[in-house]
N, C-alpha and C positions, 0 to 999 in steps of 0.2 A: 274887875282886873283890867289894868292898863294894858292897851296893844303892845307898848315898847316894853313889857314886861315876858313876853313870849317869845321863850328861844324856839323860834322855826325849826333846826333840825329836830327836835323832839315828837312836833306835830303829827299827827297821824294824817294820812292823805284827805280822812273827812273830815279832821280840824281844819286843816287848811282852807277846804271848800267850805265850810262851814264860815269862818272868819270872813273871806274875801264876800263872801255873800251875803254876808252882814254888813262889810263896809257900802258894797255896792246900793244894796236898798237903803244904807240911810242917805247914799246923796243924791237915790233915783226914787225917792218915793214922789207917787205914789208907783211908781211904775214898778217896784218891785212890793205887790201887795202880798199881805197871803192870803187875800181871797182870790188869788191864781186860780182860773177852773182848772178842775181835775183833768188831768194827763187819761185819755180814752186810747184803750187798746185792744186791737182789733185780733180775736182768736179763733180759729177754728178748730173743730176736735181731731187732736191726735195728741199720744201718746207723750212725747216732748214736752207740750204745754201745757200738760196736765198742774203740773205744782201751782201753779197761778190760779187755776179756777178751785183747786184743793185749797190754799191757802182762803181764800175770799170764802168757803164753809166753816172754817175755820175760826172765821172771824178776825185774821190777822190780816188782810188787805184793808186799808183805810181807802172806805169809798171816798173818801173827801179831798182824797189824795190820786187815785185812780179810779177811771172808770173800765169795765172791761164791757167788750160790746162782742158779742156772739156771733160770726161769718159763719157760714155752711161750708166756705171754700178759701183758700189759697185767693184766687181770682177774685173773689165780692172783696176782700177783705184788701187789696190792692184798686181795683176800684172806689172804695171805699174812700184810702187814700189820694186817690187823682181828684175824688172831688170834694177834699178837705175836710170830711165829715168823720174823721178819725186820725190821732196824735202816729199811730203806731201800730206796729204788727207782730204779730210770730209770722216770720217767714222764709223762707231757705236762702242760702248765701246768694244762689245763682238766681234767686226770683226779686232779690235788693237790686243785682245789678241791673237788672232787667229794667227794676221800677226807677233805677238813676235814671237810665238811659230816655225813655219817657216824660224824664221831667219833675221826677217827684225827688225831691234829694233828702236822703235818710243817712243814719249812722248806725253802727253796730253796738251794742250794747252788751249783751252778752249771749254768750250761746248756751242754746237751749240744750242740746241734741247733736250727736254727729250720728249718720245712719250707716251701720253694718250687718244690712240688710232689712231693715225695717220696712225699706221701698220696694216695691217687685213688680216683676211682669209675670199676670197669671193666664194660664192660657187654656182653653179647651182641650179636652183627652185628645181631638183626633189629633191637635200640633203635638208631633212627637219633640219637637227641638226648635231651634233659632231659625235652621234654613227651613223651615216647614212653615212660618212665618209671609212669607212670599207669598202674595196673595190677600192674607187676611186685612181682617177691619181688625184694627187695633182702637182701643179706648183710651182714650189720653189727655188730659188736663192743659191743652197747649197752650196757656198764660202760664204756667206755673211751674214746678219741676217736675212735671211728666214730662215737658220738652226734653229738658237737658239727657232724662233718662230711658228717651225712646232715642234719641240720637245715639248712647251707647248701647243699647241694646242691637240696632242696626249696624252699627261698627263693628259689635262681637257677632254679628251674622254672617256679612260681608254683603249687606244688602242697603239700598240706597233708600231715600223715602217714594218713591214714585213705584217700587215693588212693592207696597204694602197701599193701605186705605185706612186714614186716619178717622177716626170719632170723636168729634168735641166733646167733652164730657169733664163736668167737673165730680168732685170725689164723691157728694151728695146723690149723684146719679151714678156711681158704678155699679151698685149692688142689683137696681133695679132695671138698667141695661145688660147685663148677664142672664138676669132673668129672664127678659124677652128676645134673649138671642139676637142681643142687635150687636154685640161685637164676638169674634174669635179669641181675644185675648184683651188683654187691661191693663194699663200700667198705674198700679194702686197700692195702695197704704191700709194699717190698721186705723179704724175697726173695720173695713170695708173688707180689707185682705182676708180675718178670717170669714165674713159670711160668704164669701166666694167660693174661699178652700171648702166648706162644707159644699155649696152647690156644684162641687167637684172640679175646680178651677187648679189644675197644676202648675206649682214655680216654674218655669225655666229662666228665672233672673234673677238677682237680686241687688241691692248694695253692696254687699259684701266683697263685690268684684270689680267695683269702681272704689274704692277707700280713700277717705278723707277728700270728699269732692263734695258730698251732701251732709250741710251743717243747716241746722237751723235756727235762727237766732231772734234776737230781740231787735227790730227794728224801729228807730222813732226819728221822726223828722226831726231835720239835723235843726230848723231852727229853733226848737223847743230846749236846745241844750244850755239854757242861761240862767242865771242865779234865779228868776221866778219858778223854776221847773224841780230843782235842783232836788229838790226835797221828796217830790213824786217819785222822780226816775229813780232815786237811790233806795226810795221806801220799796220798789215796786221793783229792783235788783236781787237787794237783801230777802225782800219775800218769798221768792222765787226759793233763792239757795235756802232761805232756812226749810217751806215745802220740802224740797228735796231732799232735805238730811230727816226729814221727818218721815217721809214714804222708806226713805233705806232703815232708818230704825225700827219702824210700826208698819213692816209689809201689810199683816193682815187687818189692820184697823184703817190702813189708808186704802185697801181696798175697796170694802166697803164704803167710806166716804166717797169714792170717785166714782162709783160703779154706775150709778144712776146717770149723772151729765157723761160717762163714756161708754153708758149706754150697752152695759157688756155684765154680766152675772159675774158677782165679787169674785168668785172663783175663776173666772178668766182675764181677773183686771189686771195681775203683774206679767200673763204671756203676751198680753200686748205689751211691751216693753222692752221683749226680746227683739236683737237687732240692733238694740239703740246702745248706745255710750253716751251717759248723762253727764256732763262735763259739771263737777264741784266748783267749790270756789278755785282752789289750787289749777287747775287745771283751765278755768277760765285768764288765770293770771298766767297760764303759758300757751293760752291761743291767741289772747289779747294784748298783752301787756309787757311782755316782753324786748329785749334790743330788736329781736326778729322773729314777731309773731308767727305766731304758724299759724293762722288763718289766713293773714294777708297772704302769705306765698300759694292756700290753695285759692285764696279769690284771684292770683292770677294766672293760677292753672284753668282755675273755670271759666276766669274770661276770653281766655285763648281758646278752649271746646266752644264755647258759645257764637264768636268771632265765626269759627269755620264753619260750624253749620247752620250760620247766617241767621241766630237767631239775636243776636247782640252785632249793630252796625258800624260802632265804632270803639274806638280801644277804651276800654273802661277806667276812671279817673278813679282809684285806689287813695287818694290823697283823704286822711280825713274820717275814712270809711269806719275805722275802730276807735271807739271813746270808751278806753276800761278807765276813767276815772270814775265811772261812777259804780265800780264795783266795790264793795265793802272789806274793811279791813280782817274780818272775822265773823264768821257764821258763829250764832250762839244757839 
């Protein structure tokens, strides 16, 4: 079929990229091979990014198309990235801005997860509450979104960070610093949340009281986004949502399947997932894709929190940040 044979408004948004990406490699070859290596993406376990490692059991992620590479943390897995040994991440809105700022320039892809109350602060029986707080050692992720949400936990206290005593700790080390009594409370995520809650760890926090501030998303360096890549990032979009309509249809068979990499008995795999809002396709096309995204407005609600408690040093460049084009026109 002839290109001047194609009425363009008909196209579907991945004809289009489909075409243009075919024009472009035939007059950039070899530069647009498809022996492109595989788009590597960097996950750590939590509940969000479960579809992705579901899918790849599956057998519906094509490694040849994506590589997925196992972090313990938020943190390795942004390190990871500073030192170019990984395309891409799952990682939260406010820890993308974090890794622009540093020098790593990434785009948003699609989101994972919005958290409503997925994230918590757990705290030992003797803290009765926020102002009981004062004093303690708190355990906190501080590359990652523990920062953002020990800063609102401190705001809903009325307490500054100089009345508290911070603990480096990434999320790999919460359950085993609880243990040993090295901190008073924790600012952590499932699966960690619940073995806490059993060693008797009480909420006094959660997401649920910060809303639509903790999104977690698909992260991939921005210069990966070009007709050699094209095909990974959209295989590895689509994957994702069709996972996802797969766990909502087949709760107790996608149990099971995930139980072992999250490390949790099948019967407690869907309560890890309470808290979270799994954003579908529909719904990614009105946090992204939209006249006037609703993400962009909370990444510059976040960036403004971040700004003040002096964890982000300059005004964050929003330009660029969301690329829903390589969201799919239908989940099948």
């Amino acid at each position: 079929m002839s290109i001047n044979k194609i009425k363009t408004p008909f196209l579907t948004r991945r004809d289009f990229m489909t075409v243009v990406s075919a024009l472009v490699c035939v007059m950039l070859l070899p530069a647009c091979s498809s022996k492109a290596k595989p788009v590597t993406v960097g996950l750590h376990i939590w509940p969000g990014y479960e579809p992705v490692p579901l899918a790849r059991s599956l057998g519906w992620l094509d490694d040849k198309l994506v590589k997925l590479v196992q972090t313990n943390s938020a943190t390795e897995s942004i390190t990871l990235l500073e030192q170019g040994k990984i395309d891409g991440a799952g990682l939260t809105l406010d820890e993308v801005l974090r890794a622009k700022e540093i020098g790593i320039p990434l785009s948003v892809l699609l989101a994972f997860d919005i958290s409503a109350g997925a994230d918590m602060l757990l705290a030992k029986p003797k803290i009765k509450n926020l102002a009981s707080l004062k004093g303690a050692r708190i355990g906190v992720e501080e590359g990652a979104l523990g920062a953002l949400m020990l800063h609102e936990v401190l705001l809903t206290a009325g307490l500054v960070p100089d009345n508290i005593k911070t603990v480096s700790l990434t999320i790999d080390q919460h359950v085993e610093a609880w243990r040993h009594n090295e901190v008073d409370a924790i600012v952590t995520y499932e699966p960690a949340a619940s073995e806490i809650i059993k060693l008797g760890g009480k909420k006094l926090f959660n997401s649920s009281q910060i809303p639509d501030l903790i999104f977690d998303v698909l992260a991939v360096r921005t210069s990966l986004l070009n007709n050699a890549h094209t095909e990974a990032l959209q295989h590895l979009v689509l994957t994702h949502l069709k996972a996802l309509k797969y766990i909502n249809t087949n709760p107790d068979a996608a149990s099971y399947q995930m139980a072992t990499h999250f490390k949790l008995p099948p019967d407690q795999v869907m309560s890890a997932f309470k808290g979270l809002v799994l954003p579908d396709l529909d719904n990614n096309i009105r946090l992204l894709s939209t006249s006037s995204p609703a993400m962009i407005k909370s990444a510059a609600a976040i960036a403004e929190i971040l700004q003040k408690a002096g964890i982000l040093h300059h005004k964050a460049d929003l330009a660029g940040l969301l690329r829903p084009e390589f969201l799919p026109d239908e989940v099948i």
